[in-house]
C-alpha positions as CSV (number, residue, x, y, z in Angstrom):
1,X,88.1,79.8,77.2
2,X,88.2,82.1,79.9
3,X,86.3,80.3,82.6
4,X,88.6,80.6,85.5
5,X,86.4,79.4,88.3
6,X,86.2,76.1,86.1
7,X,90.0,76.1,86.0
8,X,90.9,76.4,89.6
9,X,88.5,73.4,90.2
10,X,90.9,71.8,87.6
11,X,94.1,72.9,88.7
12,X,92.9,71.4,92.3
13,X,92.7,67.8,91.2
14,X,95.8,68.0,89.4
15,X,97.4,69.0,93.1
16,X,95.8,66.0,94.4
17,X,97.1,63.7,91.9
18,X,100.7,65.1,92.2
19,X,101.1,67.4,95.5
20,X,104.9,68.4,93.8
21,X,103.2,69.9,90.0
22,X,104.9,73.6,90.4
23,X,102.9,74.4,86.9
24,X,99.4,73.4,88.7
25,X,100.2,75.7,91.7
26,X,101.7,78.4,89.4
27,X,98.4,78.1,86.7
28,X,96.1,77.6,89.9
29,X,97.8,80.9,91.4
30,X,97.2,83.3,88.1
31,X,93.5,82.2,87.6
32,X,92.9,83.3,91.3
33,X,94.8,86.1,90.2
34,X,92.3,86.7,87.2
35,X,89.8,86.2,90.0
36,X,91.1,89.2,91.7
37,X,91.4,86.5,95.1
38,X,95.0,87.9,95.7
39,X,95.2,86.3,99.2
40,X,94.5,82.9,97.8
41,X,97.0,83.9,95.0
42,X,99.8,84.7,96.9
43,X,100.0,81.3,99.0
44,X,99.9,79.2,95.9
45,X,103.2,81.2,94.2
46,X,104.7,80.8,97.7
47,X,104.1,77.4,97.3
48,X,105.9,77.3,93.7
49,X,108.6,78.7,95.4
50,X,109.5,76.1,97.6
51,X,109.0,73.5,95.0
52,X,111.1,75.6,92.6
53,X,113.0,78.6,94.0
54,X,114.3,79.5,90.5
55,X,110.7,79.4,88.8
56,X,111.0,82.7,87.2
57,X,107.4,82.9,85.8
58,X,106.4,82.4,89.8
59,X,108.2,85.4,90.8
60,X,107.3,88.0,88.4
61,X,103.5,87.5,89.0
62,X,104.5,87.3,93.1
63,X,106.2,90.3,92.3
64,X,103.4,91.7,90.7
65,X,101.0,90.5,93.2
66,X,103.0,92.5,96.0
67,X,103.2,95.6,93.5
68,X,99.2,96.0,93.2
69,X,99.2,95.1,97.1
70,X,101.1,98.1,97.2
71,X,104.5,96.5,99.0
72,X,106.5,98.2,96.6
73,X,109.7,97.5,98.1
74,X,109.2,93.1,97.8
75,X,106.9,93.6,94.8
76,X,110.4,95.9,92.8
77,X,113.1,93.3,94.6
78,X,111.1,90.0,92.9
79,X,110.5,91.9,89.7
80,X,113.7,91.7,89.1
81,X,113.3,88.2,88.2
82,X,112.8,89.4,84.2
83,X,116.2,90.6,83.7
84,X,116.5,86.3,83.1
85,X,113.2,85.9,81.0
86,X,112.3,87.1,77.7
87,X,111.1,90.2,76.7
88,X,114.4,92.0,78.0
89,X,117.1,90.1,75.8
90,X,117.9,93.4,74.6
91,X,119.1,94.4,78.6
92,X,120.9,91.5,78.7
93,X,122.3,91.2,75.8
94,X,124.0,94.2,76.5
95,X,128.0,93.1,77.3
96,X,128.0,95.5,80.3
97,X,127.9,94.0,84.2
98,X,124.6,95.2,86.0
99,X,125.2,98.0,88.3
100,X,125.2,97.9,92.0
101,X,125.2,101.3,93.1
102,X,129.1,101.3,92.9
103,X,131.0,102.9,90.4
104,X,130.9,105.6,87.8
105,X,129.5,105.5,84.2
106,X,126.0,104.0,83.7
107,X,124.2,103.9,80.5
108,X,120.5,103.5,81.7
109,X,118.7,101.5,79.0
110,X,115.1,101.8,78.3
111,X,112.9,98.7,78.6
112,X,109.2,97.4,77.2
113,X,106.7,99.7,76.0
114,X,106.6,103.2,75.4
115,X,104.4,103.9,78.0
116,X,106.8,101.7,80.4
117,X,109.5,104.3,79.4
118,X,107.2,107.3,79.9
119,X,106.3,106.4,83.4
120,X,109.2,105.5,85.0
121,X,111.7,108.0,83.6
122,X,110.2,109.8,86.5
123,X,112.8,108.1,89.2
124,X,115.8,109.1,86.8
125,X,116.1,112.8,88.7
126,X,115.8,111.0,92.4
127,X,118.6,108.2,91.3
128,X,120.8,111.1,90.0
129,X,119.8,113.1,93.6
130,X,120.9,109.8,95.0
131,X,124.3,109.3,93.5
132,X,125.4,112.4,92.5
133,X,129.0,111.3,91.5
134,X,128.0,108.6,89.3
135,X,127.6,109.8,85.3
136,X,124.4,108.3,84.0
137,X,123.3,108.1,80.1
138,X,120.0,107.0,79.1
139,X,119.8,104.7,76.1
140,X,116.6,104.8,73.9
141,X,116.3,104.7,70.0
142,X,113.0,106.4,69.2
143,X,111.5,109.1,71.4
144,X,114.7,110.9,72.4
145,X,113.2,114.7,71.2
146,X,110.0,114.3,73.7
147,X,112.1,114.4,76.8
148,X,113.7,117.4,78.5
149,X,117.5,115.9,79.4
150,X,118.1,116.0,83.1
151,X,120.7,113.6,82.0
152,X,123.1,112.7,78.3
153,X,120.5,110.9,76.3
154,X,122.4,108.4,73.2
155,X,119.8,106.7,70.5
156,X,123.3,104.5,69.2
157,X,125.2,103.2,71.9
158,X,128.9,102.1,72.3
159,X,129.7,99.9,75.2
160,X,133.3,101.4,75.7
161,X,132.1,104.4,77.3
162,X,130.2,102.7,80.3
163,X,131.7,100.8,83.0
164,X,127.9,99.3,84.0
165,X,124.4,99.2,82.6
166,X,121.2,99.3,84.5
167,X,117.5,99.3,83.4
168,X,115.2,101.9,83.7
169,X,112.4,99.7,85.5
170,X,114.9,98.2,87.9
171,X,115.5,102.2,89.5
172,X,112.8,101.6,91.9
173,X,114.7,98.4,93.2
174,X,117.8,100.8,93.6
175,X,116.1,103.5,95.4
176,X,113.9,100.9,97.8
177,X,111.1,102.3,97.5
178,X,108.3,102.0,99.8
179,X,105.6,104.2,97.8
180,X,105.1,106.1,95.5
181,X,103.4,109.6,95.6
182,X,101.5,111.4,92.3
183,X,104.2,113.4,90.4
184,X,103.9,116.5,90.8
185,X,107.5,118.0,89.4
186,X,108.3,120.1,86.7
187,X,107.6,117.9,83.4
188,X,110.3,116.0,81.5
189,X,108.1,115.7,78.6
190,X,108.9,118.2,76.0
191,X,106.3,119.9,74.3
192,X,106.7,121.7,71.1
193,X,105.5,125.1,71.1
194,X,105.0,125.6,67.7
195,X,103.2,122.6,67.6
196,X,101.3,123.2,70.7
197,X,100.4,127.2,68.7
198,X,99.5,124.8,65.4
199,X,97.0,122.7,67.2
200,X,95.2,125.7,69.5
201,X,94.8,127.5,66.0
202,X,93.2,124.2,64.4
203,X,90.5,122.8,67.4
204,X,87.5,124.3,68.1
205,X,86.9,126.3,71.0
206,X,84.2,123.5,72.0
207,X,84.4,120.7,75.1
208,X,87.5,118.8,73.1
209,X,88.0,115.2,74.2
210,X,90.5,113.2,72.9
211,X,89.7,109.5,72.4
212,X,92.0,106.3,71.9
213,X,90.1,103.1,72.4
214,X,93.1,100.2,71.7
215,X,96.2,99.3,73.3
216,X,99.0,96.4,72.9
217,X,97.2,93.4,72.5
218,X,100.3,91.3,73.8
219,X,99.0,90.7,76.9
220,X,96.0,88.3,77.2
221,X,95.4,89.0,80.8
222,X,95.0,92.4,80.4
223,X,92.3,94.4,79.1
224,X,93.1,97.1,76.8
225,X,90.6,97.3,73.7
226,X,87.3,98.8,73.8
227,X,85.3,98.5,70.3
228,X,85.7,102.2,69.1
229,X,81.2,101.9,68.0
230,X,80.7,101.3,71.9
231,X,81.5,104.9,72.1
232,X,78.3,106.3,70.5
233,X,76.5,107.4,73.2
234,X,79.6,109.7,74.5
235,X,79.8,111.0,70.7
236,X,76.2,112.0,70.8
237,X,76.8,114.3,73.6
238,X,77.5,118.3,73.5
239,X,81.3,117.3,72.8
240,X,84.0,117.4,70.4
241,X,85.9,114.3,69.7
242,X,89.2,113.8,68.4
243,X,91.1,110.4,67.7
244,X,94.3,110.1,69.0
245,X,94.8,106.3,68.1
246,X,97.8,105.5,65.7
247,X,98.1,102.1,64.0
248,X,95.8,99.6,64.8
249,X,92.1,100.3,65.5
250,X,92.3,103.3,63.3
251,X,90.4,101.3,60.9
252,X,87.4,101.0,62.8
253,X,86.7,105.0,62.3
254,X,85.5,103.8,58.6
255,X,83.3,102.0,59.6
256,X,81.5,103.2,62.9
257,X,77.9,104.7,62.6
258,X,79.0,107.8,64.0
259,X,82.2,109.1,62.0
260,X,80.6,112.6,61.3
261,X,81.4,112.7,65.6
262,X,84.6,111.9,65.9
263,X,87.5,114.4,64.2
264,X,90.7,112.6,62.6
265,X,94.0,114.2,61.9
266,X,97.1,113.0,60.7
267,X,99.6,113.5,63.2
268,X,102.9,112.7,64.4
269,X,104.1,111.9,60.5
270,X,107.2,113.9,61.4
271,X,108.3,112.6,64.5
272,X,106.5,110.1,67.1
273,X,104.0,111.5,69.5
274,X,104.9,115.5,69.1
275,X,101.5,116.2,67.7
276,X,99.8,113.6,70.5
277,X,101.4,116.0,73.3
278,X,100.7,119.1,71.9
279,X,96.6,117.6,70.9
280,X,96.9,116.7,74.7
281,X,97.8,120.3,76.0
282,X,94.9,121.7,74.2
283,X,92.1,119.6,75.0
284,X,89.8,119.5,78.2
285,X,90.1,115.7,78.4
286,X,91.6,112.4,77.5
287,X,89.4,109.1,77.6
288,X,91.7,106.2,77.2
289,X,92.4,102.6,77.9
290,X,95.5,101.7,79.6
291,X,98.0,102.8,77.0
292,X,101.2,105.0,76.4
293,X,98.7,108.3,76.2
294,X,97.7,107.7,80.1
295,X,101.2,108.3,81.0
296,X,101.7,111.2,78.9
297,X,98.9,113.1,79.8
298,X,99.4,112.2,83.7
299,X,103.3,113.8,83.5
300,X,101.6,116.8,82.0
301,X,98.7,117.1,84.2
302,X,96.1,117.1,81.3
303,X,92.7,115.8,82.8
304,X,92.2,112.4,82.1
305,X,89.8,108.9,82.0
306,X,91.3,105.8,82.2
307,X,89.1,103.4,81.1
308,X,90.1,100.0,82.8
309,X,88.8,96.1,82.2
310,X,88.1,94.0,85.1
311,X,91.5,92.6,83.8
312,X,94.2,95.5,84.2
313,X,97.9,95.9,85.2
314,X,99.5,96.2,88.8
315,X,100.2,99.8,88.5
316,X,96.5,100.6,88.8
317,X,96.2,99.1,92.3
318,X,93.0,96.8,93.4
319,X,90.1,99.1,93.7
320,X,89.1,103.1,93.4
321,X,89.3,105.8,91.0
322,X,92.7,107.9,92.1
323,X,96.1,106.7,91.0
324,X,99.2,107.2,93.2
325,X,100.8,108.1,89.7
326,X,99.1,111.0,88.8
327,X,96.5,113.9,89.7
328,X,94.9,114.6,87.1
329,X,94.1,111.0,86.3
330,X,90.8,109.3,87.0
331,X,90.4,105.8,86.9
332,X,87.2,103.8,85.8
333,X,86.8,100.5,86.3
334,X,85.1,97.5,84.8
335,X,83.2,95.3,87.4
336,X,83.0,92.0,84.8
337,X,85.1,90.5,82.1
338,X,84.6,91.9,78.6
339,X,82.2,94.3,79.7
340,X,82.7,97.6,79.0
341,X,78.7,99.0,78.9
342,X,78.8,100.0,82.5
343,X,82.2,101.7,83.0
344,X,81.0,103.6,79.5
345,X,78.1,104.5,81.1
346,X,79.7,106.2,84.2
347,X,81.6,108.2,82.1
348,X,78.5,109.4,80.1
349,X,76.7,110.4,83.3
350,X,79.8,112.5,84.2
351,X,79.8,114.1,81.0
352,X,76.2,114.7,81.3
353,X,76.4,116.0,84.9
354,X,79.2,118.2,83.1
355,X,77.0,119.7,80.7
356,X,73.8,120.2,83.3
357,X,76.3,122.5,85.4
358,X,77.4,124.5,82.3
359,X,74.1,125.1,81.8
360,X,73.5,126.2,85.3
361,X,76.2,128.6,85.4
């Protein structure tokens, strides 16, 4: 139901009743999490913790608490805790022993979403800079031909070749590190120059924005969908834009009250994301909720919005509108549950601000 003030009330009897219920602590912790009352959060996982030092669900939100607290090194060390949870059977399934730092041969293996993959292949090069006797081979089955190879990539893998695995989010754990700093290196994300002729030949020379409105819906805690007719007012401006959602929510551009302002290609019917990328290097900027396409366009420096719920991941921090991730990114942030009519309207007035100079010049 959503009513999380209601809940902790809840969740506070039940303590009374039994001061030993982990799960009250643990559900009492995440709705203060919800709540955005990470102080409060943070002593009630703590107190899981004693209860149950093995309560895996307790450590990967403490972890995730200390991550958006910006204690990068605890926050990486608890997190961890999913290499023994579901969602990464495929990492453990694998019949290699975990890495430690010793020993040669190490098939890194990708983990979660795309957009998990795309941000944190950044601490490959510093891990290879780190160990640079150790062989490492990057295992991922679909986006293989967007990355530049600073090290083997394999799509099929056979375990005979490896002596340990290691996943790609655990690489911050392995290099203990204590922050994290926008990146500012030379791109690992490939973009196709034929592709990237192709789409400066087909767009109009006019203020290009690209648009994607839905993420994953797996998480229910996190925000990531913002009804694509909500966007009317930003279409009605002196801008041009394009769609860059693939799969779900494409449907909604049949039926929005503005589809004569909003261009639709198809793209990426070849090969996953090669037309995004090359769209993204030839537009002047990206509005999007917290999906893949942030990542993308932060590694290549392409001018973005995020668009954030008043329910959004660690990696965006607590509060403000830069990212330690990347430069060109700018977040915006929604100040009540389910609300996205404000944060819109923010980005409007910037457009509009952006438009009144234009016209000044």
């Amino acid at each position: 139901m959503e009513k999380y003030t209601e809940a902790v009330i809840q969740y506070k009897k039940a303590i009374e009743i039994d001061p030993n219920f982990k799960e009250a602590y643990s559900n009492l912790g995440f709705c203060y999490c919800l709540n955005k009352n990470y102080t409060e959060a943070l002593i009630q996982y703590k107190k899981v913790l004693e209860i149950d030092p093995n309560h895996n669900r307790g450590m990967r939100v403490l972890a995730n608490i200390y991550l958006i607290s910006g204690n990068f090194k605890k926050g990486f060390e608890l997190y961890e805790c999913r290499m023994v949870m579901k969602g990464c059977n495929h990492v453990i399934s694998c019949p290699l022993p975990f890495w430690d730092g010793v020993g040669n041969n190490v098939l890194i293996i990708a983990e979660q979403g795309l957009g998990d993959i795309f941000q944190f292949f950044r601490f490959v090069a510093p891990l290879k800079k780190r160990y640079p006797n150790t062989n490492f081979t990057f295992y991922s089955k679909k986006i293989k031909h967007l990355f530049n190879h600073i090290i083997p990539f394999v799509s099929t893998t056979c375990v005979k070749n490896y002596d340990y695995k290691l996943a790609l989010m655990s690489i911050p754990y392995v290099l203990e590190l204590t922050s994290i700093k926008p990146f500012t290196e030379e791109p690992y994300i490939k973009v196709n120059q034929e592709k990237l002729s192709f789409w400066k030949r087909k767009l109009s020379t006019n203020y290009k924005i690209g648009l994607c409105w839905k993420g994953s819906q797996k998480m229910k805690s996190v925000e990531k969908y913002i009804p694509l007719e909500l966007f009317k007012n930003i279409a009605n401006l002196d801008v041009e834009l394009i769609s860059l959602q693939k799969g779900d929510g494409e449907e909604e551009l049949n039926t929005i009250t503005f589809k004569n302002k909003i261009k639709r290609f198809e793209i990426d019917t070849v090969k996953s994301f090669i037309d995004t990328v090359a769209i993204l290097k030839n537009i002047d900027l990206l509005i999007t909720v917290d999906t893949s396409l942030v990542h993308l366009a932060g590694i290549l420096g392409v001018k973005t919005y995020l668009v954030l719920g008043y329910l959004s991941e660690w990696r965006w921090g607590k509060e403000g509108r830069d990212t330690y991730w990347y430069d060109s990114v700018k977040i915006f942030r929604s100040n009540k549950i389910g609300d996205w009519s404000g944060v819109l309207g923010e980005i409007e007035n910037e457009l509009k601000n952006r438009n009144k100079l234009q016209r000044t010049k």
